[in-house]
C-alpha positions in Angstrom: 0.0 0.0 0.0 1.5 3.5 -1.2 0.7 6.2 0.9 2.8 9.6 -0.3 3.1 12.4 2.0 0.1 15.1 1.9 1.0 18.7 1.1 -0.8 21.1 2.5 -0.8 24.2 0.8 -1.3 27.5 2.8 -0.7 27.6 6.8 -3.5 29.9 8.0 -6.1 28.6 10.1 -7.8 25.6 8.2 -4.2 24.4 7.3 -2.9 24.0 10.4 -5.6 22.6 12.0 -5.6 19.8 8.6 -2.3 19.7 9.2 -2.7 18.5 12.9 -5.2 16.4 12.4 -3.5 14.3 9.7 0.0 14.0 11.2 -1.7 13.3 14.8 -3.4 10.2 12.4 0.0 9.3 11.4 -0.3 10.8 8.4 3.5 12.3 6.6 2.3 16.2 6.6 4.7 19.4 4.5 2.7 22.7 5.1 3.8 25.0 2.7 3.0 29.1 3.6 4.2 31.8 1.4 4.3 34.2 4.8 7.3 34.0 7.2 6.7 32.0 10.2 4.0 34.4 12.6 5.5 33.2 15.7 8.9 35.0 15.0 8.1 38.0 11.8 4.4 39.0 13.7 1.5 38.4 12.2 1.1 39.5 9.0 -2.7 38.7 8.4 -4.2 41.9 6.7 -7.3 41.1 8.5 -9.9 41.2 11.1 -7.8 40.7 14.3 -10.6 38.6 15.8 -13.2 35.7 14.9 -16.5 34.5 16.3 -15.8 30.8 17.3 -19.1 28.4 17.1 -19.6 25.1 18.1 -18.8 23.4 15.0 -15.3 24.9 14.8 -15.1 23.8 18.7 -15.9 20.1 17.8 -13.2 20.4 15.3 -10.8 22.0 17.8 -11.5 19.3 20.2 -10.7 16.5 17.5 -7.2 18.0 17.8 -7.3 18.1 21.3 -6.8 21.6 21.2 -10.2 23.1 22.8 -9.5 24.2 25.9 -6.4 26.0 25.1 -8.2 28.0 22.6 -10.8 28.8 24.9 -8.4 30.3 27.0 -7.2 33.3 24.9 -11.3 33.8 24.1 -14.0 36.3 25.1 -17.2 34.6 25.3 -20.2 36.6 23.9 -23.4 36.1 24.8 -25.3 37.8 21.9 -26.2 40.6 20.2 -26.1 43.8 22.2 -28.5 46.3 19.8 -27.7 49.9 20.0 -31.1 51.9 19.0 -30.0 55.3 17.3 -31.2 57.1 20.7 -28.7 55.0 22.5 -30.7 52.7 24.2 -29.7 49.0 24.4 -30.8 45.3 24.3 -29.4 42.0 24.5 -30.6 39.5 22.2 -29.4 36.1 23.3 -28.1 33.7 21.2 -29.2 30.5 23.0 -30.6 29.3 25.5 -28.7 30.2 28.6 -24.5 30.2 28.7 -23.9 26.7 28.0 -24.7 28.4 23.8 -22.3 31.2 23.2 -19.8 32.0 21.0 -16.3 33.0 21.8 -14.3 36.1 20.3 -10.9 34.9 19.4 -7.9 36.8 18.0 -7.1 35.3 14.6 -3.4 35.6 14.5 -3.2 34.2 18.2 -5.1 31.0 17.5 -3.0 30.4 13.8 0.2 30.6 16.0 -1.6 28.1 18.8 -2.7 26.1 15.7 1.4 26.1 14.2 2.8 25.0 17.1 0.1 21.9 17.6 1.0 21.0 14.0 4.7 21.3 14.5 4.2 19.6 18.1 2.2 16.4 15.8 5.2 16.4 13.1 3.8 18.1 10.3 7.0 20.0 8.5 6.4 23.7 7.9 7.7 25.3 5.5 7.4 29.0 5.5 8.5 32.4 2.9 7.4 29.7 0.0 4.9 30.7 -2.6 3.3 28.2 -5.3 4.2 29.7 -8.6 2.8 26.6 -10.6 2.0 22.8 -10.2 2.2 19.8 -12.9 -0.4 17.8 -11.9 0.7 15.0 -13.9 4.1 14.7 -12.4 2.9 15.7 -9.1 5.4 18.7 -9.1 4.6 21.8 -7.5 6.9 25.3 -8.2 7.9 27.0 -5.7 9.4 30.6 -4.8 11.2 32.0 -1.9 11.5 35.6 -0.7 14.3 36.0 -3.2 12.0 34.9 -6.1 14.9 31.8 -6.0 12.7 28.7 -7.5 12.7 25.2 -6.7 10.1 21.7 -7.5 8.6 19.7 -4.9 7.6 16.1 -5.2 3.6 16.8 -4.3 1.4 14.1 -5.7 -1.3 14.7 -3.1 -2.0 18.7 -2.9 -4.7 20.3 -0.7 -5.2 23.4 -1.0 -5.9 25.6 2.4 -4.7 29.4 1.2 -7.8 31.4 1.1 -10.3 33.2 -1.4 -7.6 34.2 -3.6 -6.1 30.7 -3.9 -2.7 30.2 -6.1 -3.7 26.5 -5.9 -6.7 27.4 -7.6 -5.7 29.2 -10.1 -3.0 25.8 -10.7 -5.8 23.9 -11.3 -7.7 26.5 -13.2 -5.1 25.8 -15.7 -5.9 22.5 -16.4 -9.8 22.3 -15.8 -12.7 24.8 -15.9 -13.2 24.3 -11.8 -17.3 26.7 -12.5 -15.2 29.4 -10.7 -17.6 32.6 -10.0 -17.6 35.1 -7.5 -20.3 37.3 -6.5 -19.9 40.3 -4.8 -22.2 41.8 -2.2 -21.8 45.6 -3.0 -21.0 46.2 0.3 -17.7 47.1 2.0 -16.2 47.1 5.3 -13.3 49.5 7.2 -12.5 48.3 10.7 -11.6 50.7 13.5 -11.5 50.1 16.9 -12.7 50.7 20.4 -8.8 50.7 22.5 -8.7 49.8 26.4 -10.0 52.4 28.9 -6.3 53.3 29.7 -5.6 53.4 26.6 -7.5 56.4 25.7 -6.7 60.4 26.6 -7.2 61.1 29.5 -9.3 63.9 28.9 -11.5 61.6 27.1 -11.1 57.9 29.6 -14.1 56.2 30.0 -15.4 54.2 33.0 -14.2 50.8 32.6 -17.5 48.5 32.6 -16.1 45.4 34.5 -14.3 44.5 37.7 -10.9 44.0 36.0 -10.9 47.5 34.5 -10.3 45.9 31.1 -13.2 47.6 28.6 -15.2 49.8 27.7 -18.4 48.8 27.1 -20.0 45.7 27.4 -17.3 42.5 27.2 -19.4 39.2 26.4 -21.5 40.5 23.6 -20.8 41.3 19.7 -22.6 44.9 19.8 -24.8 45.9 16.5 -25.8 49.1 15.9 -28.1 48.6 12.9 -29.7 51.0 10.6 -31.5 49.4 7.9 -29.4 49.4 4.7 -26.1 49.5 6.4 -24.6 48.6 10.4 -21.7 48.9 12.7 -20.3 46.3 15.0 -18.1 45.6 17.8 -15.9 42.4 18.8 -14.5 42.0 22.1 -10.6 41.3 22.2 -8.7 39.8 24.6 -6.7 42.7 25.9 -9.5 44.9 26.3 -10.0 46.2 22.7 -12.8 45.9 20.5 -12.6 45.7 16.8 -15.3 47.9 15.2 -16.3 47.0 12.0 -18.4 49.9 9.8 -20.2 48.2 6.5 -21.4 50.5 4.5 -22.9 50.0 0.2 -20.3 50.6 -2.1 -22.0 53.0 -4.3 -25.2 54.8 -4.0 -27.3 57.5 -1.9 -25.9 58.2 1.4 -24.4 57.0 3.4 -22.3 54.8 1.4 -18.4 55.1 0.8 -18.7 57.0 -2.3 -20.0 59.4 0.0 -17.9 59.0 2.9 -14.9 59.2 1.3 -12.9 60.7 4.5 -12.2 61.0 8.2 -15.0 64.2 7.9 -17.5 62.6 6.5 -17.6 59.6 8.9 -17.1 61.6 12.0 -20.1 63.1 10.7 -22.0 59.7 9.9 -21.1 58.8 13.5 -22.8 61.7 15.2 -25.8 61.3 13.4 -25.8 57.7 13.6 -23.6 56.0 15.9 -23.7 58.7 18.5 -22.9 56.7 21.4 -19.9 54.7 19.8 -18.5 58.2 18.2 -16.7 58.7 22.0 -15.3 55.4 22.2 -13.6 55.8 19.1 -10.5 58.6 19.8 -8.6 57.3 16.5 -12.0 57.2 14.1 -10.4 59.9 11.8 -7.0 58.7 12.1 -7.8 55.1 11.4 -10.8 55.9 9.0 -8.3 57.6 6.2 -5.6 54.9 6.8 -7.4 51.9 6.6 -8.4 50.7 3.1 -12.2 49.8 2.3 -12.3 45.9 2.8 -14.0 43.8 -0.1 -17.0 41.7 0.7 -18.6 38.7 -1.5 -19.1 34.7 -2.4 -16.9 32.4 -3.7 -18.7 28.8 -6.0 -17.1 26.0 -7.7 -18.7 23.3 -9.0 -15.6 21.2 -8.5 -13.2 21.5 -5.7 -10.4 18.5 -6.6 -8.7 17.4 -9.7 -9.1 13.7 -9.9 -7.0 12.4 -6.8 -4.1 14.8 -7.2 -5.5 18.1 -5.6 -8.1 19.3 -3.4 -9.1 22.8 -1.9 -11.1 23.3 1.3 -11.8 26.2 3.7 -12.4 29.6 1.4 -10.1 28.4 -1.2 -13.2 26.3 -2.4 -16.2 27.9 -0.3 -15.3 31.5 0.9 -18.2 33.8 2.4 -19.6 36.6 3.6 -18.9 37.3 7.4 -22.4 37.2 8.7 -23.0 34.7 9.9 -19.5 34.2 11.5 -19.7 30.6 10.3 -16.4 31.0 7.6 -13.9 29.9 10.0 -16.1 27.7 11.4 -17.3 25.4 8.5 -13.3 25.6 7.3 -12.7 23.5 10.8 -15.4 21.6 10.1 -14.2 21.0 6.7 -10.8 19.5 8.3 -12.6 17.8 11.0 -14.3 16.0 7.9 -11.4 15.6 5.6 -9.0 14.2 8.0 -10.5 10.5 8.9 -11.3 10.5 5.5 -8.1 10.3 4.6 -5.3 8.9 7.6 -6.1 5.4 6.9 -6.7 5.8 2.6 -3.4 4.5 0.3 -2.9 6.4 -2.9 -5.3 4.7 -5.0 -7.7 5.4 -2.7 -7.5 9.2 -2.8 -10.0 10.7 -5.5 -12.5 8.8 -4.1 -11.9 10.3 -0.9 -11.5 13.7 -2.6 -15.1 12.4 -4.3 -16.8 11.8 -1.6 -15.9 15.0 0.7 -17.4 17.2 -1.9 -20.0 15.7 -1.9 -20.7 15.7 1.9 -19.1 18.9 1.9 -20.7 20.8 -1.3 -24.3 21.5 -0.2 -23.0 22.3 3.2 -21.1 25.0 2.0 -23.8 26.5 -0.7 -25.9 26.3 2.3 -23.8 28.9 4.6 -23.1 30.7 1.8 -26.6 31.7 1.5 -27.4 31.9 5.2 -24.7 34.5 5.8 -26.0 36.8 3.0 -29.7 36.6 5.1 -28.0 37.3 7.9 -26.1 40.4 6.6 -30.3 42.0 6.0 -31.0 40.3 10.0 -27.7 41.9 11.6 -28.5 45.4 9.1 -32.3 45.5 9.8 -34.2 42.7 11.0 -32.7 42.8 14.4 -34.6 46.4 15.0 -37.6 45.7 12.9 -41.3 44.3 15.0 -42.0 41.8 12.7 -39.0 39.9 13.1 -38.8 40.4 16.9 -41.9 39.4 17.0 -41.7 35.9 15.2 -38.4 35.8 17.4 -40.2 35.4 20.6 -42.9 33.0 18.9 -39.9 31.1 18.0 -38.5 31.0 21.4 -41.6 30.0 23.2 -41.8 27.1 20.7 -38.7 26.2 21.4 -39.1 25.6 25.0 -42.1 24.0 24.5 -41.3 21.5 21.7 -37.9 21.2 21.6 -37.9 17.5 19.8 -40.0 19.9 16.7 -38.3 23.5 16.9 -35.0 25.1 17.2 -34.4 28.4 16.3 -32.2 28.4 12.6 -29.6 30.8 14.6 -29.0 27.8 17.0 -29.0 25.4 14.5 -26.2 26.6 12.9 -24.0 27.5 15.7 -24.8 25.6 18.4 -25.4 21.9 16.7 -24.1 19.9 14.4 -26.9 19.7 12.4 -25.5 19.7 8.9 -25.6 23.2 7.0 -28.2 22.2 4.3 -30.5 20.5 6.9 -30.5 24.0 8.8 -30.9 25.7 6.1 -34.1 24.4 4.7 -35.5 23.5 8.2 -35.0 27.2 9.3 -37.2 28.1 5.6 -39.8 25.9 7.1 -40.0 27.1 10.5 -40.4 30.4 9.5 -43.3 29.8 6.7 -45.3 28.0 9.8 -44.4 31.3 11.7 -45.6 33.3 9.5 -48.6 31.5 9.3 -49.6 31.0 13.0 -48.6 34.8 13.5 -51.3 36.2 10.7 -51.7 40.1 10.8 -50.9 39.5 14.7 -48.8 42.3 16.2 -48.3 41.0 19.5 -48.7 37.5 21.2 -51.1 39.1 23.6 -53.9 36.3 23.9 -52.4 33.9 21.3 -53.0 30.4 21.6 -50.1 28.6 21.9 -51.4 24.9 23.0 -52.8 25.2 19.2 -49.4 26.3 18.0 -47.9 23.3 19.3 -50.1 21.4 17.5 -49.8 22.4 14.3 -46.2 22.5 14.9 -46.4 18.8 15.7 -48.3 18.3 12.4 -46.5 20.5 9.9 -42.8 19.5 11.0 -41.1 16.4 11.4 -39.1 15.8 14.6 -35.5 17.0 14.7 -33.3 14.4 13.5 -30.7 15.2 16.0 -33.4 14.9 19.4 -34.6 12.1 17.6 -34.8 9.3 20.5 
């Protein structure tokens, strides 16, 4: 039985978690990353400093035994704290109670925890290496170092893990029409940030809001402040920071960033919209004009491997919007998928295996893709807007009540393991039969819930994952 080493191509998070996971199987592991190595140059990431970290990535995370260390450099969030434009707050819980949170985690923190678990398994890492080209055929890739010096690799079993803008990819673009597209949303992002309360002047120091001193505002929630066609929000780090994130459309009427185009027109857009945040932001106009405008949209293929020689996972095959904070998420869970899949599989056995995790891992992915872009309008709009509060607390009485029948989509998703495409769908149902039972209702003053739960019984199926 031959079994050639796996080459993993990109060491960000998804890599290094494969990466883990394989050589913990005792599988031969060479992680190639066109960075230097983070844990000596400083993470270079270009990105969001933090992530939201769901269940599914967890279960992934605990597959690698690596969990609880994780959890350790997290801030757990509770839900979505809603600023109203007079100020006024409300926390919307994700689940239940706090055994269903999510967890703010810095991104280039948990890639360096992630390296040194893969280094600690045996994977090799290679770093300053960028994939210039690959012959499938030979199983060669082409590599270049920091001083554009080239050199070929023996790779017969490539897996792509380097991101929406994959060089792997576009390898195998050369050789096969992969259904590539890309759709953007028309929407951009520029992050800015809410610093420490001693880290501010100290004309202009807030009250710190917990015992430790540490923040500003509220630590265990992601804070929204919505306003229809566009929102700001707010991640707890763990220092004390929070990284503020203002989405705004592209183009249009205002406000949108061809209209603020500079640290005086969103100074402005905050006093008039985000009045309360505008005072926890001393940098806005400093950071506003030196931060670029951050693109935002959906990455399909209809094919993610060529044959049994190369396969892409995480965003190089599936990247999405960040709504739903499931990217990083369903990129674990893509490695906590692969991985069995393929520790115990000789060479021959490989495009099969390649096969069949697309096409376990395909609708999944379609799935989120879609669910993040309808959670971009809840996050935006919904989460201020009657209606949807409304069927919200129909939901949640349901839940409690019939918890073998309903489960809110949100929970779905983040706090089960229910697959993608299953939550998707079942969440489209649940809300028609919420829709229905709610009418022209405004309120659930005198509504009948006893006859809810029956036609909740009779519409819907039992959960397959309560199923006794």
């Amino acid at each position: 039985m031959q079994r050639s080493p796996i080459t993993l191509v990109g060491a960000g998070l998804v890599g290094a978690l494969l990466a883990t996971l394989l050589a913990r199987g005792g599988r031969q592991v060479r992680l190639i990353e066109k960075r230097p190595d983070p844990r000596s140059a400083g993470f270079l990431g270009g990105r969001s400093i933090n992530l939201a970290l769901a269940e599914r990535g967890l279960n992934a995370l605990r597959a690698a035994g690596l969990d609880d260390a994780v959890l350790r450099q997290a801030v757990m969030m509770r839900g979505r704290m809603v600023h109203d434009l007079d100020g006024r707050t409300n926390l919307q819980r994700y689940g239940v109670d706090d055994s269903e949170v999510i967890w703010s985690v810095s991104r280039g923190g948990l890639n360096m925890l992630l390296l040194d678990a893969a280094e600690r398994a045996g994977a090799e890492l290679h770093f300053g290496q960028t994939l210039v080209d690959a012959d499938f055929d030979t199983g060669t890739l082409r590599l270049a170092d920091a001083e554009g010096i080239h050199r070929d690799l023996h790779a017969p079993i490539t897996i792509g893990a380097d991101g929406a803008g994959s060089a792997l990819r576009a390898a195998m673009m050369r050789v096969q029409d992969l259904g590539e597209r890309t759709e953007m949303l028309g929407h951009g992002y520029k992050e800015l940030e809410i610093p420490p309360p001693d880290r501010f002047p100290e004309a202009l120091r807030p009250a710190a809001v917990d015992a430790e001193g540490r923040f500003a505002i509220e630590p265990n929630a992601l804070h929204i402040w919505p306003r229809g066609g566009y929102m700001c929000i707010a991640l707890p780090n763990s220092e004390g920071s929070f990284t503020v994130t203002l989405f705004l459309p592209n183009e249009g009427a205002a406000p949108s960033f061809a209209t603020v185009t500079d640290a005086t027109a969103a100074e402005a857009l905050f006093r008039a919209q985000f009045a309360d945040a505008l005072p926890l932001i001393p940098a806005l106009r400093e950071d506003f004009d030196a931060h670029p405008v951050g693109t935002l949209g959906t990455l399909y293929l209809d094919r993610w491997h060529l044959a049994g020689k190369a396969l892409l996972i995480g965003d190089a095959s599936h990247a999405i919007v960040p709504f739903h904070g499931q990217g990083m998420n369903a990129g674990f869970e893509d490695a906590a998928a692969l991985a069995p899949m393929l520790i115990d599989a000789d060479d021959a056995d490989t495009e099969a295996v390649f096969a069949a995790f697309q096409a376990q891992r395909k609708p999944n992915a379609d799935a989120i893709a879609a669910m993040a872009l309808e959670n971009y309008v809840e996050m935006r709009d919904s989460v201020a807007d009657p209606r949807y509060l409304l069927q919200r607390a129909l939901g949640q009485q349901l839940a409690a009540r019939v918890p073998t029948h309903f489960m809110p989509r949100y929970r779905m998703v983040t706090f089960s393991h229910l697959p993608y495409a299953y939550a998707f769908e079942r969440g489209r149902a649940q809300r028609a039969l919420l829709e229905q039972l709610l009418g022209e209702r405004d309120t659930l003053d005198g509504f009948d819930l006893d006859a809810a739960e029956r036609a909740l019984r009779n519409t819907l199926p039992p959960l397959p994952a309560l199923r006794g």
